[in-house]
N, C-alpha and C positions, 0 to 999 in steps of 0.2 A: 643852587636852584634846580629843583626836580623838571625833569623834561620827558615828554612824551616820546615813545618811539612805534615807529609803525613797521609791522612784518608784513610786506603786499602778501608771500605766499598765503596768510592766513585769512584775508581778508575774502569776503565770500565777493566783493564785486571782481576780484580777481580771476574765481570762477567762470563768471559771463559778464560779456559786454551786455547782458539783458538787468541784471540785479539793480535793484531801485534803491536798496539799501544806506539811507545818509542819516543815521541815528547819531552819526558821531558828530556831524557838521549842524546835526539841528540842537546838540545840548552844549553845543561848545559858547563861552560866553563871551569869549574875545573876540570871537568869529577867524581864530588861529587856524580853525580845519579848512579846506574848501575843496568841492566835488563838481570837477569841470564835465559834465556830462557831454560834451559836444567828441568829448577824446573817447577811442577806440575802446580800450579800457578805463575808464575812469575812476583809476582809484584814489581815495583822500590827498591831497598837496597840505603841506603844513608850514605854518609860517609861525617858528621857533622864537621869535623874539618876542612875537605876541601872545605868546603860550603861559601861563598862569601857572600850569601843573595840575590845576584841579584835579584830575581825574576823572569828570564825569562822563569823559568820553569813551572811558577804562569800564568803565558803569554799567555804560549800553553798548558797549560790541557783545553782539551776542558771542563772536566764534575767540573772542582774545587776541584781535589781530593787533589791537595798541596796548601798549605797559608804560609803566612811569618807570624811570630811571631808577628812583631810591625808594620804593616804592611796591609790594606787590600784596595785593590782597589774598593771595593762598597762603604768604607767610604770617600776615595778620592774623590770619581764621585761626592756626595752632598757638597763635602767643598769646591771643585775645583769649583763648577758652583758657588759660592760665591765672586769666587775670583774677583777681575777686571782687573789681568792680566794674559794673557792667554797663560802663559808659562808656559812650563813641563822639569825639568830638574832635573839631579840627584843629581846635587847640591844646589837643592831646596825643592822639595816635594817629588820625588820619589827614593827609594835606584837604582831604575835602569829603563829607559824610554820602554823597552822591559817586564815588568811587565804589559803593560796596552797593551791589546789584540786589534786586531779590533771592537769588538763591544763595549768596552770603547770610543776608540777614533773615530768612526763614532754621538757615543751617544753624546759626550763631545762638539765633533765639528757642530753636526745638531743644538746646543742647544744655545752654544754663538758664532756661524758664523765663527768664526776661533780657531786657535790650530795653537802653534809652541810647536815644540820640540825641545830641545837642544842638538844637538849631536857633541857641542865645546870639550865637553869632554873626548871625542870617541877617537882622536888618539891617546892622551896617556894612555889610559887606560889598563891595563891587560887582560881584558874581553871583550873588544872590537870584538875579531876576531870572535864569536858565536853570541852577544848580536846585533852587530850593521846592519849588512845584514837583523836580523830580525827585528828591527826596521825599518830600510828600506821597510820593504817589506808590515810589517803592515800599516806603511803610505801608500806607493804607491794605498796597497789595498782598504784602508777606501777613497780615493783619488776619487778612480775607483767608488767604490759606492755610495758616493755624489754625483759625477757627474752625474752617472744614476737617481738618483733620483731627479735630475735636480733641486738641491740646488747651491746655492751659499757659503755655506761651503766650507772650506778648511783644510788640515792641511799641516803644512809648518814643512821642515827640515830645519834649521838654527846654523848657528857654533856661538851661543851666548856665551858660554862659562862662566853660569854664576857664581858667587863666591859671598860669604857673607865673614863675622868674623871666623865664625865656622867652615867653608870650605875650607879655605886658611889653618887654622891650620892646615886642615886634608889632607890635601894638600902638604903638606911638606916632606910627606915620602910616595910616588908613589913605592915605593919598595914592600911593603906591602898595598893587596888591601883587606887585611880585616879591618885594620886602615882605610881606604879610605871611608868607610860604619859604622864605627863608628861616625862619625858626623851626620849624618843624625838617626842614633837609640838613641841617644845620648839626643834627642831634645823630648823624648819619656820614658827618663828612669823612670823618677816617678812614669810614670802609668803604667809601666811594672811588674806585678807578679815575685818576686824573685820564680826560682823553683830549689831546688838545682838537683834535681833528671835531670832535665832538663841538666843544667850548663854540669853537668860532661857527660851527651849522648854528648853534641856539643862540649867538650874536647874529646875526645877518638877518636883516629885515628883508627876506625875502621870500616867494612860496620852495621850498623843497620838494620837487614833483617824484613822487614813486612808479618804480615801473618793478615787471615779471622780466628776472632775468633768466637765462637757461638754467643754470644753475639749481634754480626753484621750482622747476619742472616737476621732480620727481615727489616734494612735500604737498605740492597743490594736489596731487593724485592722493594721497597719504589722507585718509579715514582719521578723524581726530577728535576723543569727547573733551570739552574743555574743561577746567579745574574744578570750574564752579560750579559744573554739574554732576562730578566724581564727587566734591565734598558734601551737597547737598543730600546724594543718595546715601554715601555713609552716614552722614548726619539721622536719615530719615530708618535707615537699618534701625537704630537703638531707639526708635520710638514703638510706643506698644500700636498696633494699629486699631484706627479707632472702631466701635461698633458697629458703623453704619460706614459702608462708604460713598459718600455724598457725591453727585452729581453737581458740580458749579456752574456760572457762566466762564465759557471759554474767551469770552474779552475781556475776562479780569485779569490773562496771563500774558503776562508780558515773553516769556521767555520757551515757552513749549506750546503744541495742539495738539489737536487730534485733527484726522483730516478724512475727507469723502474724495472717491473718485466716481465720477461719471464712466461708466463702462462703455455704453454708446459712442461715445468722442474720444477716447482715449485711443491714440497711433501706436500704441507700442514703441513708441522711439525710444525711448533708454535713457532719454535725457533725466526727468528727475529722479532717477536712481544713480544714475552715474554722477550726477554732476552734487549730489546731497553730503557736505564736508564729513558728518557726523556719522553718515551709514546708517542712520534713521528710515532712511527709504532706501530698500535693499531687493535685490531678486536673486534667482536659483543660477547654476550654470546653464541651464539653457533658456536663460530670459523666460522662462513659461509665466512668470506672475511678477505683480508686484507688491512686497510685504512691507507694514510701516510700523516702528518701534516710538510710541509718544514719548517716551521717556529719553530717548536720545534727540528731539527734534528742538531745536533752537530756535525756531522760529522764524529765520532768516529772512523766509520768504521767496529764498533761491528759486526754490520745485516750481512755486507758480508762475514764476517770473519768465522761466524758461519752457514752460509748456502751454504752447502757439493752440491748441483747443481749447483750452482753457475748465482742465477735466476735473484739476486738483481744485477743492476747496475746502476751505477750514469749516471746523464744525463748530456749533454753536453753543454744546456743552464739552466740558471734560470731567471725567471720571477721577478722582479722587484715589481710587482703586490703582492706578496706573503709576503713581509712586511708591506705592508700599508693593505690591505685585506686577510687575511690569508685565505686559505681554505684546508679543508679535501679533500684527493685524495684517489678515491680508484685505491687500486692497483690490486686485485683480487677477483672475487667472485665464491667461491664454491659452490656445487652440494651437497646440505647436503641430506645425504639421512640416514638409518636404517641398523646397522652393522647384516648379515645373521648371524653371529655367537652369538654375545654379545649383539644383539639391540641396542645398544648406536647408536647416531647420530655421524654422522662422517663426513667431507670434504670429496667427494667421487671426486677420481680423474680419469680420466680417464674413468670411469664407474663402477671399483672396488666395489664390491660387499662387502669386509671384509673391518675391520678398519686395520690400520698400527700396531694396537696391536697385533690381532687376525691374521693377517698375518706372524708378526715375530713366534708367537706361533707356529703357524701351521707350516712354515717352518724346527722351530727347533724342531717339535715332528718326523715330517718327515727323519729329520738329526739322530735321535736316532733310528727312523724304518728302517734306511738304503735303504729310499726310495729318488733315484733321484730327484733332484730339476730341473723342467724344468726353 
């Protein structure tokens, strides 16, 4: 039985107690995820015995913080482009077709011209009503982005329904859909590590709560592009690019933007650069600006989440341009100038003569002199 596992370090609500982030707990079908928002940090709790394996919750983490046990879709993307038939189905290679994200199935499909999925399986399936809209949607979308990139790529949705030996067995008893996904883990057990300590977490019907231990300290700080965004752009390297490069709508993307800042509202605090997994939103050493790379941006939602003006906003188109040519944007450039109080160099905003430090000071020495704050 294939089991999910969760890395807190990677997980962007780990980041800040601010991240609104629950893509994993809204595709989940079992309702096996759950995100107690009331806790300090609140990152996904998972209850193992209720867990399917699907993977579609492997699907939608943007940053890669959950994996499947027997399972990982960067080693599919190399054996699949092997294959010479260019089907995807759960009763072939994948525990569940909603594991493979958009930028799997744009990479898969730029690389051998077509892609069907199998979604014969979908009616009767248990998991169907969370798993299969989002497959849907991830075709439709990788669809949408071929076609801008004025490829001849495709991916097709198809009721192929396909079955093997092993599958028909497991096939027999639709009552249970953990049965249902032991044929497919099953084709994998040799090289699977017995772990008992494991075994008995994915027995126990109970939540498993994650937390940031010290130890994790130093990965959360750690800059990191995910797989699926290395393979995409190799992927997209060996495409001719196309004649025009097309301007799309930016809500069609699931997994990247482009973004605006408000200059007027913007504090220079350093939050969404500092706190961006990806280095997508990046500055100089001396904080003088802030640069944004689309091509590294996942979407998260981090930057906004944590920025109290509310300066960052997404933009309404994206540039097509920006995966075949990437480029740095800047988004803002500071007035660095020499803190009156501390000298330190500082993002001087508005003309502000003190840093952001020496301003809270001064306010709260004033808070203790009982002298008015204009």
């Amino acid at each position: 039985m294939s089991a999910i596992t969760l890395s807190p370090q990677k997980c962007v609500r780990s980041l800040a107690k601010m991240s609104e982030c629950s893509l994993c707990e809204a595709i989940c079908p079992t309702n096996a995820i759950v995100i107690d928002i009331e806790q300090r940090i609140s990152l996904p709790s998972i209850n193992y015995s209720q867990c399917v394996g699907c993977g579609g919750c492997v699907g939608v983490c943007p940053s890669e913080a959950i994996t499947l046990d027997n399972f990982s879709p960067t080693e599919f993307f190399f054996e699949f482009l092997n294959e010479n038939e260019p089907l995807i189905s759960c009763q072939k290679n994948v525990p569940c077709v909603s594991v493979l994200n958009v930028e799997y199935l744009v990479a898969i499909a730029s690389l051998k011209k077509e892609l069907t999925l199998d979604i014969g399986h979908c009616t009767s399936c248990t998991i169907s009503e969370k798993c299969l809209p989002q497959i849907e949607k991830n075709a439709e979308e990788a669809n949408y982005l071929l076609d801008a990139m004025e490829t001849s790529a495709e991916v097709k949705l198809e009721l192929v329904s396909y079955t093997s030996e092993t599958q028909e067995i497991a096939a027999e008893d639709e009552e249970n859909r953990r049965d249902f996904f032991k044929a497919f883990t099953l084709k994998n057990a040799v090289s699977v590590k017995k772990n008992f300590d494991r075994e008995v977490e994915i027995a126990a019907d109970e939540l498993t709560e994650h937390t940031i231990e010290s130890s994790m300290i130093s990965e959360l700080k750690r800059k990191a592009i995910p797989d699926k965004r290395k393979l995409i752009f190799t992927a997209l390297k060996r495409l001719e690019k196309p004649e025009i490069f097309h301007v799309i709508d930016a809500n069609e993307l699931s997994f990247t933007s482009q973004k605006i800042m408000d200059e007027e509202s913007c504090t220079a605090c350093q939050m969404c650069y500092r706190i961006c997994p990806t280095a997508a939103l990046t500055s100089d050493s001396r904080n003088s600006k802030i640069d944004f790379d689309p091509f590294l941006c996942i979407k998260c939602h981090l930057c906004h989440d944590v920025c109290e003006p509310n300066c960052l906003t997404l933009s309404s188109s994206y540039n097509v341009k920006e995966f075949f040519e990437p480029q740095v944007q800047n988004l803002i450039a500071f007035d660095m100038r020499r803190c009156n109080e501390c000298d330190q160099l500082f993002s001087s905003i508005g003309g502000n003569k003190m840093c952001r430090r020496c301003e809270i000071e001064e306010d709260e020495a004033k808070e203790l002199w009982g002298v008015k704050l204009k």
